[in-house]
C-alpha positions as CSV (number, residue, x, y, z in Angstrom):
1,X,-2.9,2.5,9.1
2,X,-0.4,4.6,7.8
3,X,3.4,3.3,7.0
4,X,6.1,4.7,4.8
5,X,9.3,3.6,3.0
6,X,12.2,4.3,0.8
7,X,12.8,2.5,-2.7
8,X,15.8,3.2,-4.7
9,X,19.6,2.9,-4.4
10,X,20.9,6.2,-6.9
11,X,17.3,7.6,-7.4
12,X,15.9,7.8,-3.9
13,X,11.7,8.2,-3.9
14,X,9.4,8.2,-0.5
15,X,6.5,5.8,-0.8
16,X,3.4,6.9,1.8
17,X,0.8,4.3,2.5
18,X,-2.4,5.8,4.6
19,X,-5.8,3.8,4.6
20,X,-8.6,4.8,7.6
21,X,-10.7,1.2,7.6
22,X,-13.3,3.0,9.2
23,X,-14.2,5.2,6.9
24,X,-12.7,3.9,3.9
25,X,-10.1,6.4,2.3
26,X,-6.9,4.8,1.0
27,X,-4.0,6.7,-0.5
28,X,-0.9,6.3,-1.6
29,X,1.7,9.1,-2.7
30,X,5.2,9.1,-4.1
31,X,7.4,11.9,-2.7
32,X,4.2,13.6,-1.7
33,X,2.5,13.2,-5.0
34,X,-1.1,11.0,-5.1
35,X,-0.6,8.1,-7.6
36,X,-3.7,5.7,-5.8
37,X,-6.4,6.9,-4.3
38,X,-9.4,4.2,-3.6
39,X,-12.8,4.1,-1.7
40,X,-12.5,0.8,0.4
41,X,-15.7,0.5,2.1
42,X,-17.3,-3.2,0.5
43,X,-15.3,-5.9,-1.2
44,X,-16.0,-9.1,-2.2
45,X,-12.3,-10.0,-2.1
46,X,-10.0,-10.5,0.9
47,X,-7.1,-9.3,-1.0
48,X,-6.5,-5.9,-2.9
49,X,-3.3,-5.4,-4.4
50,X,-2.0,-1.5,-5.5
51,X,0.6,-1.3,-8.3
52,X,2.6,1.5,-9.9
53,X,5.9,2.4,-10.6
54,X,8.1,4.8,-9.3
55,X,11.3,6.5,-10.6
56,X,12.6,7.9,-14.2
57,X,16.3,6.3,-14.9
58,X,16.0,4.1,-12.2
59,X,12.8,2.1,-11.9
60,X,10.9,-0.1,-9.6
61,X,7.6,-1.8,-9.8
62,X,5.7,-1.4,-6.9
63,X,3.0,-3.5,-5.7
64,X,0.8,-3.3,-1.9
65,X,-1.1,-6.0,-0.9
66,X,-3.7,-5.1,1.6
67,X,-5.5,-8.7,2.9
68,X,-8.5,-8.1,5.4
69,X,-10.2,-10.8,7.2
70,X,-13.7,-12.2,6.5
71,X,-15.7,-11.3,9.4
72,X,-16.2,-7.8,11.1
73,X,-12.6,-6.4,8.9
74,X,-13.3,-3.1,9.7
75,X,-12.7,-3.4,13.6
76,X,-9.5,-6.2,13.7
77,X,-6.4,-5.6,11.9
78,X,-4.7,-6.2,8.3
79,X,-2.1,-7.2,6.9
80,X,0.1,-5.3,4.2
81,X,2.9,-6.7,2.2
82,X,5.5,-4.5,0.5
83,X,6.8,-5.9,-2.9
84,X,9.6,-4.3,-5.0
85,X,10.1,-5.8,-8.1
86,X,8.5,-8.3,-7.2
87,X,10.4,-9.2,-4.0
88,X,8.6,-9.4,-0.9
89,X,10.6,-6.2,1.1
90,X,8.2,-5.5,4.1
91,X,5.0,-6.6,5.9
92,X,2.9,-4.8,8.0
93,X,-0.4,-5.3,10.3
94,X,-2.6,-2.9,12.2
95,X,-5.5,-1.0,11.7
């Protein structure tokens, strides 16, 4: 699953999600710079949630919830939510 999207009004910054649930690699970068990178392979939890923050004068708190489902995750699709300061922006599911 790989999405993108734009956060900032003044300060404009390009947010890239990509995660392969087969093999497991997640990243995301700001304006083409990694700030997560994670190893998803076996959880115990149905929900993982990425935060960071992006900008310098004009910052946003970032947070991507990625919510799999119990049985057989890896072969039906997830959901991803998109929260900027703390409102809920965009939503997403695929695999």
């Amino acid at each position: 699953m790989q999405f993108s999207f734009i956060v900032g009004a003044g300060e404009k910054h390009q947010v890239d999600f990509s995660f392969d649930q087969f093999i497991g690699n997640l990243e995301i970068k700001v304006d083409g710079q990694p700030v997560v990178k994670d190893f998803r392979m076996l959880s115990l939890f149905l929900t993982k949630r990425y935060e960071f923050t992006v900008g310098a004068q004009e910052q946003h708190r970032i947070a991507i919830e990625k919510k799999r489902k119990l049985f057989l995750a890896g072969f039906r699709p997830q959901k991803y939510r998109i929260f900027v300061d703390g409102q809920l922006v965009q939503t997403y599911e695929g695999s």
